[in-house]
C-alpha positions, 0 to 999 in steps of 0.5 A: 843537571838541576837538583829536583826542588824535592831534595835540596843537598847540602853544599859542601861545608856549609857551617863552616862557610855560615860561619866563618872561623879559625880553625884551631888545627887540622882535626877540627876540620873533620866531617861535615862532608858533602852529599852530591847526586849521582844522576848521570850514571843513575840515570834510568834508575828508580828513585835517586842514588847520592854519594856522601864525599868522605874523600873531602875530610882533610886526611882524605877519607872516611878513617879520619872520623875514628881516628880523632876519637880512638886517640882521645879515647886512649889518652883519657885511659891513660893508654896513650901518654906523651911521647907514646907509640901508636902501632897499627895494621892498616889498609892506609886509609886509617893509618893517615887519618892516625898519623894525621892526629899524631902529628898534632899531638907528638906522637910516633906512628907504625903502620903495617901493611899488606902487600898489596897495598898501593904505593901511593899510600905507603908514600903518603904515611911515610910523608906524614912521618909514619914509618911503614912495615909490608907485610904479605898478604896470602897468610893466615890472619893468625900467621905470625907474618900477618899484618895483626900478628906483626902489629901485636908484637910490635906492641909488646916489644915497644915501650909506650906502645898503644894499638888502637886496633879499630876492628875491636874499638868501639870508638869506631862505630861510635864515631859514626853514629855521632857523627856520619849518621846524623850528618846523612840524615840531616843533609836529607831532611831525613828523606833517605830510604837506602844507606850503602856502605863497604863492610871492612871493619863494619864500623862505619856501617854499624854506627851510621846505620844503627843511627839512621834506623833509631831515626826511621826503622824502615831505612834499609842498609846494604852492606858492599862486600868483595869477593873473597870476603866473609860477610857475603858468605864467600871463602876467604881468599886473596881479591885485589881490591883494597879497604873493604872485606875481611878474612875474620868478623871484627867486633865492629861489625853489628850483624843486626845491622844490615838487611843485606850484604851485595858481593862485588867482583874486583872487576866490577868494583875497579870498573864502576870507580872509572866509569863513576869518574868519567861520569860524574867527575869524582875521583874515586878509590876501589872501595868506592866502586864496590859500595857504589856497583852495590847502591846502583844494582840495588837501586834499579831493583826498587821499583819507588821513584821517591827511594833515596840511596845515599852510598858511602864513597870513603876516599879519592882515587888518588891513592890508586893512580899506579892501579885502579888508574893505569889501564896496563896494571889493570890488563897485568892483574887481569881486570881487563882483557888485553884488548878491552877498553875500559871505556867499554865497561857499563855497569848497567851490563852486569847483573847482581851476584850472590846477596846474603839477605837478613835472616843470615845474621841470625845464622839462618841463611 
């Protein structure tokens, strides 16, 4: 489908291919991530919904952005030294993007991690020289068999050990206001109206959106929660989908930052991820699906056909291949009923659940 001339995006990597160069190792090729448009499953939608493509960072998704800096960050405090350990409680995404970093520069790496975990990420750690430590999920964060607490004493009981703890590190927003932030609106020619992004840190909404409306006050950010997931007001328990939501308010999280915060069920976060690859060819994680059911519901809400939505998509789906993939692990979890088809699913059949407006960060819900 042709790009309408009122947007031109950019096409992929574009510095790099304008200027041709050697790269001096990995981590140099972080950012500088594609906006493509998603019109054939928007397609009746008011305006235009595009998605920013963190998969394509060289360690598969959005962490690789806060990983390099949390690093340099510590070195520079003299946190991290030669030969040091980095320990830390990970979904798997900021674990390879740490990892990815470490293995240029020597480091060891731990990572703890929730059962519920697929096991394609704990291979992928383990392939990059990570040793991995499972931890269950249905605890209290401050249960001392918690993937944080576990991570804490890790920390205390290893010499040279550093915890990047990127729910607490300013690097971490900081990395997307510097580099996510500018990149959208660049790729927009500042056109953007709607940014859309999952809340699991809250850094990569906190930084690119504090950017974006220092830019442009009128842009509106929607944070995607999941169900189960404190920043849509809901009580904390056990959901499937992985990389988004928290039992706890990291110090990440700007609560200034968001207009709204949209929940979405595990079934229409897996759902949207498949229909959003059979539609647009984008392989995408769980994650994914929630920010994008969250833009899409959003987006059909505004009546403007010169609105921008540009979601947040943070990694590839080939880390879900035994899951979000397989259509028997959905039936076992209970997503899909034992004879749905997933093909059946359409997201334009749902209807928005519970949305936590603004004046909930200001405790007046």
């Amino acid at each position: 489908m042709a790009v309408p001339p009122r947007l031109r995006l950019p096409q992929g990597r574009s510095r790099l291919l304008a200027e041709p160069e050697i790269l001096p190792d990995i981590t140099a090729a972080i950012g500088g991530t594609p906006l493509v448009a998603l019109d054939r499953l928007a397609e009746g939608v008011p305006g235009r919904v595009v998605a920013k493509l963190e998969a394509l960072n060289p360690g598969g998704s959005v962490k690789d952005r806060i990983a390099l800096p949390m690093i340099e960050a510590a070195e520079r405090a003299g946190l991290l030294k030669p030969g040091g350990t980095i320990v830390e409680p990970t979904s798997g995404n900021t674990g390879v993007g740490l990892a990815m970093v470490a293995a240029t520069r020597g480091y060891r790496c731990i990572f703890v991690m929730a059962d519920k975990q697929s096991e394609e990420k704990r291979a992928l750690l383990r392939a990059y020289g990570a040793e991995v430590i499972i931890c269950p999920t249905d605890v209290d964060p401050d249960d001392d068999r918690s993937y944080y607490r576990v991570s804490d004493r890790l920390v205390s009981e290893i010499p040279g050990a550093w915890k990047p703890d990127q729910y607490t590190n300013p690097a971490n927003p900081e990395a997307h206001y510097v580099s996510t932030g500018p990149e959208i609106w660049d790729g927009t020619q500042g056109r953007i109206t709607h940014l859309v992004a999952g809340v699991g840190t809250g850094g990569t909404v906190s930084g690119a959106g504090r950017y974006l409306k220092e830019r442009n006050p009128n842009v509106v950010v929607v944070g995607a929660d999941t169900e189960g997931s404190v920043f849509s007001g809901d009580t904390p328990h056990p959901y499937l989908t992985e990389g988004v939501g928290e039992d706890f308010w990291p110090d990440t999280y700007d609560r200034e930052i968001c207009d709204s915060i949209v929940r979405v069920s595990d079934r229409d976060a897996f759902l949207t991820a498949r229909q959003a690859t059979s539609t647009e060819g984008i392989l995408m994680g769980e994650s994914c699906g929630t920010a994008l059911w969250a833009a899409l519901q959003t987006a059909r809400q505004v009546a403007g056909t010169q609105a921008l939505f540009v979601v947040l998509l943070p990694d590839s789906g080939r880390n879900y291949l035994g899951k979000l993939y397989d259509d028997a692990w959905l039936r076992r979890a209970g997503v899909i009923a034992a004879e749905e088809r997933v093909e059946a699913y359409d997201w334009r059949a749902t209807e928005l659940g519970p949305v936590v407006r603004h004046d909930f960060r200001r405790g007046s819900a």
